[in-house]
ROVOZA-148909 format. One record per residue (C-alpha): residue in three letters; x, y, z; residue number from 1. Coordinates in Angstrom, 2 decimals. Each point is the difference from the previous one (the first is absolute). Example, Ala and Ser with C-alpha at 12.3 -4.5 7.8 and 13.67 -1.06 7.14 Angstrom:
2
<pt residuo="ALA" c1="12.30" c2="-4.50" c3="7.80" num="1"/>
<pt residuo="SER" c1="1.37" c2="3.44" c3="-0.66" num="2"/>
This chain:
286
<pt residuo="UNK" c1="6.76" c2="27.19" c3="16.73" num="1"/>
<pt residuo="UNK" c1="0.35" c2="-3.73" c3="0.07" num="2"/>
<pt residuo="UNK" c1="-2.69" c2="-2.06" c3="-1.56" num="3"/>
<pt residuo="UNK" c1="-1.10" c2="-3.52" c3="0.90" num="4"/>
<pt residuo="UNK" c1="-0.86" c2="-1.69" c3="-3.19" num="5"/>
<pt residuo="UNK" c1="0.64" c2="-3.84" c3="-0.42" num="6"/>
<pt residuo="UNK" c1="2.19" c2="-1.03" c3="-3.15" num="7"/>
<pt residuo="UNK" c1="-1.64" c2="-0.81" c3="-3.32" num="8"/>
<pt residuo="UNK" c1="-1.39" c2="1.61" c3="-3.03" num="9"/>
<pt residuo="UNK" c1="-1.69" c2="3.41" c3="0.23" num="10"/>
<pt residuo="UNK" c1="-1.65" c2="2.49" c3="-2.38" num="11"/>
<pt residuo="UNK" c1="0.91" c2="3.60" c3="1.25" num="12"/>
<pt residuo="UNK" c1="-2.47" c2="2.53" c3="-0.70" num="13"/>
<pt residuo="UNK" c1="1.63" c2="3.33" c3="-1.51" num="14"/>
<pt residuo="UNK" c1="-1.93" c2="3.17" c3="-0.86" num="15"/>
<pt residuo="UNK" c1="3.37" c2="2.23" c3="0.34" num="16"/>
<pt residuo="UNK" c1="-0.99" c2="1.70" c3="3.06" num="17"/>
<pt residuo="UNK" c1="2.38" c2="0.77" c3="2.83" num="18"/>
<pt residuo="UNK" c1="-2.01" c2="-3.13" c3="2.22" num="19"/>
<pt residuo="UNK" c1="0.65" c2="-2.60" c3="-2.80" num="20"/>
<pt residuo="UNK" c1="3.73" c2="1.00" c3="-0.93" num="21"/>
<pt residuo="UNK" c1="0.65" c2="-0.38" c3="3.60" num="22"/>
<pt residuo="UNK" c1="-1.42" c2="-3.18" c3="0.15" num="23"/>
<pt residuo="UNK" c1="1.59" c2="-1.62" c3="-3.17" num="24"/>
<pt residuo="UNK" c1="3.47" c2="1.55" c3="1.29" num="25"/>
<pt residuo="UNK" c1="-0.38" c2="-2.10" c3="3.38" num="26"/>
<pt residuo="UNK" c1="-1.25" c2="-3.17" c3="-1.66" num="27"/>
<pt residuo="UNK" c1="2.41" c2="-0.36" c3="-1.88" num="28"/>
<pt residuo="UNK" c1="2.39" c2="0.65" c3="2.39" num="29"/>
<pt residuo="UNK" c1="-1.82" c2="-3.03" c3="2.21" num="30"/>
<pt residuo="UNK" c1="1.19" c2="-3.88" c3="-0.99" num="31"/>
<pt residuo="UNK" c1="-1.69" c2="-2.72" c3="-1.45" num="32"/>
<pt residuo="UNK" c1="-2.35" c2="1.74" c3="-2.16" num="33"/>
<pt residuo="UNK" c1="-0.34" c2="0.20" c3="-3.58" num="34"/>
<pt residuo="UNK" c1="-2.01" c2="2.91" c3="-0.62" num="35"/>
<pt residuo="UNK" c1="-1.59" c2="1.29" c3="-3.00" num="36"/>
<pt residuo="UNK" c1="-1.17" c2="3.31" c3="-0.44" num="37"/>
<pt residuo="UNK" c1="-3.74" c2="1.18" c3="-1.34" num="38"/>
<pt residuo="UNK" c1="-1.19" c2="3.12" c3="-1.10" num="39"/>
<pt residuo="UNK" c1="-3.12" c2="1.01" c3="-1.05" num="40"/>
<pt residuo="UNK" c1="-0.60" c2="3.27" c3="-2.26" num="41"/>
<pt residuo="UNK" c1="-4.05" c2="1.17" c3="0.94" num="42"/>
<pt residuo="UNK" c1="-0.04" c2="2.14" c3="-2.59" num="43"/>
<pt residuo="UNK" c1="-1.39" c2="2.83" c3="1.75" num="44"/>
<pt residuo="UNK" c1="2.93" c2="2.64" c3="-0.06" num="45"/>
<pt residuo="UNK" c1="1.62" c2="1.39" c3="-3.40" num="46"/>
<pt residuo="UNK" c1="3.82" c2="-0.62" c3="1.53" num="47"/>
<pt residuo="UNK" c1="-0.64" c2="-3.58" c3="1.41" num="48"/>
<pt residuo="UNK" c1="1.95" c2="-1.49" c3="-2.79" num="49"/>
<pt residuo="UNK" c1="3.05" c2="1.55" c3="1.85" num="50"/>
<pt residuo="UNK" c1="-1.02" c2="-1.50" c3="3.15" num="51"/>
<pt residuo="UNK" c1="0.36" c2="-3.89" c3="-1.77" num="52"/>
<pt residuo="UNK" c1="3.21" c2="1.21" c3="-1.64" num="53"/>
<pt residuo="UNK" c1="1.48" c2="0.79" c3="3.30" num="54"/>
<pt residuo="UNK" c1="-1.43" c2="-3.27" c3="1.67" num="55"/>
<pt residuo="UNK" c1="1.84" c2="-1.82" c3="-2.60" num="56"/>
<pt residuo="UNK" c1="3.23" c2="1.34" c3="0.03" num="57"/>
<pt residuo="UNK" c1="-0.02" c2="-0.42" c3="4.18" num="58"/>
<pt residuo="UNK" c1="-0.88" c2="-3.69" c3="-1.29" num="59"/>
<pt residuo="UNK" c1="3.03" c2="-0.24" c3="-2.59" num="60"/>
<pt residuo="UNK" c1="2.43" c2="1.79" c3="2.62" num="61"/>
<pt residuo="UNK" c1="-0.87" c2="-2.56" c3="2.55" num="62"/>
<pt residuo="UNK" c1="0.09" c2="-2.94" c3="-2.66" num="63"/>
<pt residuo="UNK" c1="-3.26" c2="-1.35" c3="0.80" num="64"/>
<pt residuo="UNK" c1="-3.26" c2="-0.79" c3="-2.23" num="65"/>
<pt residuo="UNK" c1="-2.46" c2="2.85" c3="-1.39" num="66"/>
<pt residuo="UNK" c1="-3.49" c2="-0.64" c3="-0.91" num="67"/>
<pt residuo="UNK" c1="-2.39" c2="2.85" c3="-0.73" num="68"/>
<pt residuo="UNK" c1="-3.55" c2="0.75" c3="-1.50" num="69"/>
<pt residuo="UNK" c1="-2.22" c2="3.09" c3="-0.93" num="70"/>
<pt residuo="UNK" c1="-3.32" c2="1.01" c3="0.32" num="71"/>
<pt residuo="UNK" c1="-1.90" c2="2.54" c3="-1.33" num="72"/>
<pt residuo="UNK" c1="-1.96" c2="1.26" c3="2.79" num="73"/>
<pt residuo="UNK" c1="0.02" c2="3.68" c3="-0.68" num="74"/>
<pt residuo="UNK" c1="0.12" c2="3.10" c3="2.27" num="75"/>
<pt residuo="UNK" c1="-3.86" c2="-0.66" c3="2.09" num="76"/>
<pt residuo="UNK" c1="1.24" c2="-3.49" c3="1.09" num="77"/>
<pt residuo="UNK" c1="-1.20" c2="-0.67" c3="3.48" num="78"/>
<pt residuo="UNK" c1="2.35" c2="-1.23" c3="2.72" num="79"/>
<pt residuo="UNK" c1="-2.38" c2="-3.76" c3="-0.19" num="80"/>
<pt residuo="UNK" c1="0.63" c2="-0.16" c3="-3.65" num="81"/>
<pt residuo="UNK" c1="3.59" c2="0.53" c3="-0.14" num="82"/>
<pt residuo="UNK" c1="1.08" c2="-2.50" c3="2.72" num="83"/>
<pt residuo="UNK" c1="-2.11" c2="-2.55" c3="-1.58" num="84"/>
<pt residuo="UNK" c1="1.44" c2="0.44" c3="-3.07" num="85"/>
<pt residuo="UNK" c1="3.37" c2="-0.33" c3="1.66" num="86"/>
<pt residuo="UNK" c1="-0.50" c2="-2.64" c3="2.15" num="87"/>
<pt residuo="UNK" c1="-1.30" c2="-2.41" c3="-2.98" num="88"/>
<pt residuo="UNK" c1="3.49" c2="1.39" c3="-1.93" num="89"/>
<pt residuo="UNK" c1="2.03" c2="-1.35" c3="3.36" num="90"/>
<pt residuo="UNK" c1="-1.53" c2="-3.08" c3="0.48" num="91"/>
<pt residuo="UNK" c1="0.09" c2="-1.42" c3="-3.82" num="92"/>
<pt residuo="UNK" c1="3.76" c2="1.33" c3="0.38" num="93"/>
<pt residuo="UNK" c1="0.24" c2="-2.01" c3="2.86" num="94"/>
<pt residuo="UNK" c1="-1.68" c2="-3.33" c3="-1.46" num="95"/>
<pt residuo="UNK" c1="2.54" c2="0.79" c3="-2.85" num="96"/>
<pt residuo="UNK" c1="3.11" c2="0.66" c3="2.04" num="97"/>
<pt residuo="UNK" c1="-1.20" c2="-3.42" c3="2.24" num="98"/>
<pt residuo="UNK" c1="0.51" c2="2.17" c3="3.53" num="99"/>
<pt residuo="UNK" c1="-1.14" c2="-0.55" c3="2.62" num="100"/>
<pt residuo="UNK" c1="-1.29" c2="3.24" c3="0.94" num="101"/>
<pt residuo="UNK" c1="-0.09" c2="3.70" c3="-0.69" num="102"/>
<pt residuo="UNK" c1="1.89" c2="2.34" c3="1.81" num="103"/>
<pt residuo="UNK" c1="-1.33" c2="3.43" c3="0.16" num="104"/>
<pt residuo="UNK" c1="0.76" c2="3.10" c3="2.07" num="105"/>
<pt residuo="UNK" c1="-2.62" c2="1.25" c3="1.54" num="106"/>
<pt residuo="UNK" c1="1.62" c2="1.33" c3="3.79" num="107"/>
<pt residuo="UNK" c1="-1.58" c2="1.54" c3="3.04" num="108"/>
<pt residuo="UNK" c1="-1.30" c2="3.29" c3="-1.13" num="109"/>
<pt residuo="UNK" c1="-2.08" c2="-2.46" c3="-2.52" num="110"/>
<pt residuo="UNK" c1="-1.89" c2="-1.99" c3="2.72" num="111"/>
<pt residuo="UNK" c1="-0.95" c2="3.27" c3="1.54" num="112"/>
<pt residuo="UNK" c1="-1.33" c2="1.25" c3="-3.17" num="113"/>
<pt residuo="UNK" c1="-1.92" c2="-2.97" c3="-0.70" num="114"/>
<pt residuo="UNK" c1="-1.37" c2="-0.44" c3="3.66" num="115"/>
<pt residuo="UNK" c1="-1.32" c2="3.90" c3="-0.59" num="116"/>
<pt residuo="UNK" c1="-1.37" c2="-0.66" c3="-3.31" num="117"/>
<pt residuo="UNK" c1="-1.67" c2="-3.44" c3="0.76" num="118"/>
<pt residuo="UNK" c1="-1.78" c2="1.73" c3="3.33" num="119"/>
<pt residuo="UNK" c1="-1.27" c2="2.77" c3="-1.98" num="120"/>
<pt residuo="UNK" c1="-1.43" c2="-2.69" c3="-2.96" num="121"/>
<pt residuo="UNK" c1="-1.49" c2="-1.81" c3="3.34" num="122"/>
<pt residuo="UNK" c1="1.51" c2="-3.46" c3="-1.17" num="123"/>
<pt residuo="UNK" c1="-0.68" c2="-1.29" c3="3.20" num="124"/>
<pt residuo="UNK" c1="3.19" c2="-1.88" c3="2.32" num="125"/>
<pt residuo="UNK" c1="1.43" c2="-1.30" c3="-2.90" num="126"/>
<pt residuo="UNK" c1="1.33" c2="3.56" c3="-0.93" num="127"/>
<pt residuo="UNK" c1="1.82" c2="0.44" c3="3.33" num="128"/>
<pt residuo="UNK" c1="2.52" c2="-2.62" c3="-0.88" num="129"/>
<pt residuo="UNK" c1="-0.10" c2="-0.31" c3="-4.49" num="130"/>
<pt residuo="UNK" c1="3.28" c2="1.12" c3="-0.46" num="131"/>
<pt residuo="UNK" c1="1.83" c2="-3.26" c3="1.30" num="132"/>
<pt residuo="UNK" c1="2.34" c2="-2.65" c3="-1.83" num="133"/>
<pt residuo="UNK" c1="-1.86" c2="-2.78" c3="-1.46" num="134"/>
<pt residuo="UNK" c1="-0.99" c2="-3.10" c3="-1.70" num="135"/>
<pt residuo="UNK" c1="2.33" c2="0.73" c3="-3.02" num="136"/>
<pt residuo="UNK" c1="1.56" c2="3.65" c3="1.01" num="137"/>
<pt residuo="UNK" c1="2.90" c2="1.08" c3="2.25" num="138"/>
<pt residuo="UNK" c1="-0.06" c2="3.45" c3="1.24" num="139"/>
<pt residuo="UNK" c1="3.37" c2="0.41" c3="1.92" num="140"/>
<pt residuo="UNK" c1="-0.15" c2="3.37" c3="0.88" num="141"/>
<pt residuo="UNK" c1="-3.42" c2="0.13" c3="1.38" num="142"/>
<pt residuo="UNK" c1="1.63" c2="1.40" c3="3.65" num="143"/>
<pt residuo="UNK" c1="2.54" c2="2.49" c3="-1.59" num="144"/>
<pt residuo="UNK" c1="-0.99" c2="3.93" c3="-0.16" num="145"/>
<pt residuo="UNK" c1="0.20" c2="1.98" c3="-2.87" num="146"/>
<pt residuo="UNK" c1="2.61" c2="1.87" c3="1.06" num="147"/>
<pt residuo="UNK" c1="2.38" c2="-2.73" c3="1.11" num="148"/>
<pt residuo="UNK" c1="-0.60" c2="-1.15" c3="-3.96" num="149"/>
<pt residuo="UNK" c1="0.76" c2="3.58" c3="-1.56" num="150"/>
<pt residuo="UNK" c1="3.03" c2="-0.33" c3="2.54" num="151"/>
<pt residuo="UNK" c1="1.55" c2="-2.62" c3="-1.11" num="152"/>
<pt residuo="UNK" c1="-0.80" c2="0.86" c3="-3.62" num="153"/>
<pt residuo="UNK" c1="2.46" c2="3.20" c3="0.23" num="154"/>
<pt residuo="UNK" c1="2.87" c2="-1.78" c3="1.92" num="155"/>
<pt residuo="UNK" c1="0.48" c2="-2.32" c3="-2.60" num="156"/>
<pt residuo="UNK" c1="-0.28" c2="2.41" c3="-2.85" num="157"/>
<pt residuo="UNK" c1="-3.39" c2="-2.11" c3="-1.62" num="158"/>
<pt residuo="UNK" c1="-2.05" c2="2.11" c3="-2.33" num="159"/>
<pt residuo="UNK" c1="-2.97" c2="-0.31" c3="-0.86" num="160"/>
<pt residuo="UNK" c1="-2.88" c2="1.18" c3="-2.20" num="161"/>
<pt residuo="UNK" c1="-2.94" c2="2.52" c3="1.88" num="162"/>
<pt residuo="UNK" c1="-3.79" c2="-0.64" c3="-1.06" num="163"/>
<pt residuo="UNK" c1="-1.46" c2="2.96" c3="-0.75" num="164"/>
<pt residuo="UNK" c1="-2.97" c2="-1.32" c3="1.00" num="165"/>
<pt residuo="UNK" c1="0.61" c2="-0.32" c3="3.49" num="166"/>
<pt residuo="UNK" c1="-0.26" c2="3.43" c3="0.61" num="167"/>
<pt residuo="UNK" c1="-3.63" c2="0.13" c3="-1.33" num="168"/>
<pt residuo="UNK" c1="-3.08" c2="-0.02" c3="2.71" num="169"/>
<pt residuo="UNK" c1="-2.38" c2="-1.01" c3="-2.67" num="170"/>
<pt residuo="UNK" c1="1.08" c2="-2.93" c3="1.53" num="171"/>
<pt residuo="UNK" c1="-1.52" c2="-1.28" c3="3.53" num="172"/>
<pt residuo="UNK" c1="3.44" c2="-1.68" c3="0.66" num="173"/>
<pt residuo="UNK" c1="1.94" c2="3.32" c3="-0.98" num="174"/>
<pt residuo="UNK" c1="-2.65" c2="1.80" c3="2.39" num="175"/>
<pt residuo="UNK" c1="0.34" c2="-1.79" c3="2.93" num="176"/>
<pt residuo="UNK" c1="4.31" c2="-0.39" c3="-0.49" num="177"/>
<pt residuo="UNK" c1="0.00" c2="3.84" c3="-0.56" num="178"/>
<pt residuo="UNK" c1="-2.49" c2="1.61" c3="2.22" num="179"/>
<pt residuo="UNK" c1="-1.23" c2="-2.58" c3="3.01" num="180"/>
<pt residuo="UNK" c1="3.29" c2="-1.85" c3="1.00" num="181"/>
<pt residuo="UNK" c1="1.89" c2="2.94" c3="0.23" num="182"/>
<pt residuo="UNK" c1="-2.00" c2="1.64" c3="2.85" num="183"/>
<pt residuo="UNK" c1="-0.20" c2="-3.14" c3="2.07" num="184"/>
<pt residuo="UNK" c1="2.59" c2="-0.40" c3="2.70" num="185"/>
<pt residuo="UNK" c1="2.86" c2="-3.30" c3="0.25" num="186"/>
<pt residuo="UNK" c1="-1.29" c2="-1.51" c3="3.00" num="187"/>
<pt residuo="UNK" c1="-3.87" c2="0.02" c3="-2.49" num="188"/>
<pt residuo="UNK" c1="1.42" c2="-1.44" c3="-2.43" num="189"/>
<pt residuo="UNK" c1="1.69" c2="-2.96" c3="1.67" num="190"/>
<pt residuo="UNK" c1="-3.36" c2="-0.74" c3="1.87" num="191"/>
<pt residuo="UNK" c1="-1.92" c2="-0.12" c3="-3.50" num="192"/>
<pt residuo="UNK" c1="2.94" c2="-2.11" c3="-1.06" num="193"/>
<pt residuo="UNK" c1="-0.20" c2="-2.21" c3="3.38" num="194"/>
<pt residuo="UNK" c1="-4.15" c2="0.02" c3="-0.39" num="195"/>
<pt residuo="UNK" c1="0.96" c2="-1.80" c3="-3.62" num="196"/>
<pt residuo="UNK" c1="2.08" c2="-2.66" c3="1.33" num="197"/>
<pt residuo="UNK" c1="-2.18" c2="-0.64" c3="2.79" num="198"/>
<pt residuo="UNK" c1="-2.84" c2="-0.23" c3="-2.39" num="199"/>
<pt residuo="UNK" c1="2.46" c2="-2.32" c3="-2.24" num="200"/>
<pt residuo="UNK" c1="-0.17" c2="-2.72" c3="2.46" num="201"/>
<pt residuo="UNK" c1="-4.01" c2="0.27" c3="1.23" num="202"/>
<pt residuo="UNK" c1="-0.33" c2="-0.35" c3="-4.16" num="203"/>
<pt residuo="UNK" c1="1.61" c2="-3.38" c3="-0.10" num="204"/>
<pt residuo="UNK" c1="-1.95" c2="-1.38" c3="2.91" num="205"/>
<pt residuo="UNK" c1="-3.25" c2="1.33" c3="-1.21" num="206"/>
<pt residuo="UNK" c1="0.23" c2="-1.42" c3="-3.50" num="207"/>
<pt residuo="UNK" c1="1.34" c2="-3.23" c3="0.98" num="208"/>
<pt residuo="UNK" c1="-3.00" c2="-0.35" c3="2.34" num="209"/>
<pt residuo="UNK" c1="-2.66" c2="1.14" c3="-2.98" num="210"/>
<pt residuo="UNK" c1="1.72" c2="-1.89" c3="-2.68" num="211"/>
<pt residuo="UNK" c1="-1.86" c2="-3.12" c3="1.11" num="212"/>
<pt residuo="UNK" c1="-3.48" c2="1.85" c3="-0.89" num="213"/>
<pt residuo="UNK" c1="0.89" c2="1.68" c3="-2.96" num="214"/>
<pt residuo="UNK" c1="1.60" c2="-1.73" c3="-2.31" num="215"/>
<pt residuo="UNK" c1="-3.08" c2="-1.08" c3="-1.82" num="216"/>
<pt residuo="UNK" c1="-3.68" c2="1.84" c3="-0.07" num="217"/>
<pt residuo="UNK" c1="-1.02" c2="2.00" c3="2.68" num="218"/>
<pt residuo="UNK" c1="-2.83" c2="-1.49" c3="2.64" num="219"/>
<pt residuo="UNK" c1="-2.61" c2="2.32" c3="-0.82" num="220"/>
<pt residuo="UNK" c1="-1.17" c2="0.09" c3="3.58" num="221"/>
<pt residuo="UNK" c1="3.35" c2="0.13" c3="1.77" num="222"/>
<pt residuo="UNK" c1="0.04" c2="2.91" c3="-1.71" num="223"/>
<pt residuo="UNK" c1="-3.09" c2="1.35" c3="0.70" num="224"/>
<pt residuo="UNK" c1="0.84" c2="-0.83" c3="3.57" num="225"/>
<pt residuo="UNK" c1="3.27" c2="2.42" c3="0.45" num="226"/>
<pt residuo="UNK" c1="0.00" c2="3.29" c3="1.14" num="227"/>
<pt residuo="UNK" c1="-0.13" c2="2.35" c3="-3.25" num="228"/>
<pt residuo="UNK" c1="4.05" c2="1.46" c3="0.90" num="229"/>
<pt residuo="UNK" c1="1.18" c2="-4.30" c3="0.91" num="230"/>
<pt residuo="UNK" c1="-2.17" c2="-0.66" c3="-3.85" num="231"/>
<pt residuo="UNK" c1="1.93" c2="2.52" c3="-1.53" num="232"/>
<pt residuo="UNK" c1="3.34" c2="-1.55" c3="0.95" num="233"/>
<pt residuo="UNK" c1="-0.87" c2="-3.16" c3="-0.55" num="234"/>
<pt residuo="UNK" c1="-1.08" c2="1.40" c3="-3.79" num="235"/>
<pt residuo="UNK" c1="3.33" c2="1.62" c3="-0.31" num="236"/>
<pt residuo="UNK" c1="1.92" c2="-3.21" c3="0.91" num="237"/>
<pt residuo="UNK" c1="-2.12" c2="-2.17" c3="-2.23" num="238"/>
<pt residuo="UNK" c1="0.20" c2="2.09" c3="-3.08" num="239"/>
<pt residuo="UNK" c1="3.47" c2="-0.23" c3="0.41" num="240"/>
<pt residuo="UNK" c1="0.37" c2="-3.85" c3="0.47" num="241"/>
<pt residuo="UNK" c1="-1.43" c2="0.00" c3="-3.46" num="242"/>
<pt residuo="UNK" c1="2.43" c2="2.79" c3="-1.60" num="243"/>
<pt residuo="UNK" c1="-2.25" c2="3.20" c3="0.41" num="244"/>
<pt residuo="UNK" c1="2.20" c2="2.82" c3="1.29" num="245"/>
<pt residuo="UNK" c1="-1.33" c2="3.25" c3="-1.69" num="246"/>
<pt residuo="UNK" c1="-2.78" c2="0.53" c3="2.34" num="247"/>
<pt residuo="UNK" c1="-0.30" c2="2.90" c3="2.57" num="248"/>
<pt residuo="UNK" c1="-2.45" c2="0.97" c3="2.69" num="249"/>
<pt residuo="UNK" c1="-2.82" c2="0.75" c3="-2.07" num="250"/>
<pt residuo="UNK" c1="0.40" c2="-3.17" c3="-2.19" num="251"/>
<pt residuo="UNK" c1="0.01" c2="-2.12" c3="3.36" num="252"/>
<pt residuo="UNK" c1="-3.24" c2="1.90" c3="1.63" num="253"/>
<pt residuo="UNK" c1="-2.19" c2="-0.56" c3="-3.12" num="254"/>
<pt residuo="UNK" c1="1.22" c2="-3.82" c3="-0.57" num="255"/>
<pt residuo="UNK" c1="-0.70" c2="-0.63" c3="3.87" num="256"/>
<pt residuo="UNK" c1="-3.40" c2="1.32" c3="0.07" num="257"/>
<pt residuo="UNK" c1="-1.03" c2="-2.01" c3="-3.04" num="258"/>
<pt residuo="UNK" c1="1.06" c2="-2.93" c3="1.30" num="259"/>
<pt residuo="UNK" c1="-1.86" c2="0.07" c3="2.95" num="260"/>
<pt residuo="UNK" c1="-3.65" c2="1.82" c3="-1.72" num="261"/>
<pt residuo="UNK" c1="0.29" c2="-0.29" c3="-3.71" num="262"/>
<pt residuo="UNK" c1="-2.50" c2="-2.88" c3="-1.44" num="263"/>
<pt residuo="UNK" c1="0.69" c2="-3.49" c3="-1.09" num="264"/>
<pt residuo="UNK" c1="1.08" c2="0.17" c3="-3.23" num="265"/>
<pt residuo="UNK" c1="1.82" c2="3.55" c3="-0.31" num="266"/>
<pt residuo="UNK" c1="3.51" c2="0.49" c3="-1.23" num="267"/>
<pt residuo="UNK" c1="1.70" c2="2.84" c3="1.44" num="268"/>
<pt residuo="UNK" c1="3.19" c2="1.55" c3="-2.08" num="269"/>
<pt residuo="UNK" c1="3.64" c2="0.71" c3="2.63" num="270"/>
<pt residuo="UNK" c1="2.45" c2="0.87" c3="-2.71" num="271"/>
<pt residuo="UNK" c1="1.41" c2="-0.77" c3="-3.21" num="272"/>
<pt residuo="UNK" c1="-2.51" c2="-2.94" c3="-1.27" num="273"/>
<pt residuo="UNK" c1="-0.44" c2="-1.49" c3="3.31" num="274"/>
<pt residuo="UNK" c1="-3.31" c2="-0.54" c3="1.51" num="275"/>
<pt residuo="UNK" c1="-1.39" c2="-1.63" c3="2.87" num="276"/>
<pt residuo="UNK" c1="-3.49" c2="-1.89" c3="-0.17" num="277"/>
<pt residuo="UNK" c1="-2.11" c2="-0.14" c3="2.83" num="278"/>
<pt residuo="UNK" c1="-1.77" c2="-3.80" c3="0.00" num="279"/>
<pt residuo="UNK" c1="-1.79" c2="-0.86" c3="2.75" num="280"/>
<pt residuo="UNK" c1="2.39" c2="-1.15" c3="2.65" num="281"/>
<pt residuo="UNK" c1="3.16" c2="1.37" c3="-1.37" num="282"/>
<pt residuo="UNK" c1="2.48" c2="2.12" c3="-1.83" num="283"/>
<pt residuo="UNK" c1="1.28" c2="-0.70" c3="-3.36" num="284"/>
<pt residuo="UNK" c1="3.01" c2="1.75" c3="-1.71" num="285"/>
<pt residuo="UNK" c1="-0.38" c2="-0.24" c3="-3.36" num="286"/>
């Protein structure tokens, strides 16, 4: 596997899985970057202490920089809550460490999972194409299979510590992993993964071309004006714009139809302490 990642400064994203000791053994096998390595304890198993311990001796055998924090999530955590907890741990570790970026390892079988998961929350043609490096995150290993990681894993003799969790389908990740992507055929998986790409590129154009009218309020009856599926899209992106993520289809359909029919003067909750207020000839996030 041969990554293409430009030199600098990089915080490396550890749990102690078999994906994120394979990664930390090729980057630091890769030149011109000074790595440090971040875990980050949830606090939702009884053994995950071991799983840090083992991060940091990978960290001490390589000679490179450990940081780590805990939680205290406990065992009915959902999937939304733990990566937001992690993801503020990584990027105060990364203001701290003064990278550039954080590395993490999600790899093909992730994008897959995500594309199923985001189609069945109905989050619209953003979650054809979510799982993608970005603004602030490198995912090398975004086009490398599962197997070709656990493959390389065992020829070089890397261990690695197993998440019991994983194997749980109380999870909607663990149920799609263990039960729908093992019935579907090569050749339908690679035209998901080729629909995601596609729908990478028709992402960029669209939002560069609605940036321009949604950057501040919404015209109230440009709004009104779109078809109720275009509205909905247009919602999603401008939510976004202004840092609301956690929304699914639901969220979206109820927002849309009060801005177009709610009266002058209402305030209608999305999520988490945001609202939008309906004036008379726009949309205000507040």
């Amino acid at each position: 596997m041969k990554l293409e990642i430009p030199a600098g400064s990089y915080l490396v994203a550890v749990s102690g899985g078999v994906d994120s000791v394979v990664l930390l053994d090729l980057l630091r096998l890769h030149p011109g970057l000074k790595l440090t390595v971040a875990h980050y304890d949830h606090g939702i198993r009884d053994d995950s202490a071991e799983d840090r311990k083992h991060v940091q001796q990978l960290a001490r055998r390589y000679r490179l920089p450990f940081v780590y924090d805990s939680g205290k999530l406990g065992k009915d955590a959902s999937e939304a809550a733990a990566r937001e907890a992690r993801y503020a741990f990584l990027r105060r570790a990364q203001e701290a460490a003064k990278a550039q970026a954080i590395i993490t390892a999600h790899h093909q079988d992730d994008v897959l999972e995500t594309v199923v998961i985001n189609l069945l929350r109905g989050t619209g043609r953003k979650g054809l194409s979510s799982l993608t490096s970005g603004e602030g995150i490198l995912r090398p290993l975004l086009e490398v299979p599962k197997t070709e990681i656990l493959d390389y894993a065992k020829r070089h003799c890397l261990l690695w510590r197993e998440d019991s969790t994983n194997a749980s389908t109380d999870y909607l990740r663990n149920r799609i992993r263990h039960t729908i992507l093992p019935g579907w055929s090569e050749s339908q998986k690679q035209q998901l993964l080729h629909i995601s790409r596609h729908m990478q590129a028709v992402n960029q154009e669209m939002d560069a071309i609605l940036g321009a009218n949604l950057e501040g309020n919404l015209d109230r009856q440009w709004f009104i004006s779109l078809p109720h599926e275009v509205s909905r899209e247009v919602l999603a992106a401008w939510l976004r714009l202004h840092d609301i993520s956690e929304f699914d289809r639901g969220t979206l359909e109820r927002v849309a139809v009060a801005g177009k029919v709610a009266e002058q003067g209402k305030a209608i909750d999305i999520v988490k302490g945001r609202s939008m207020y309906v004036a008379a000839d726009s949309l205000i996030l507040k």
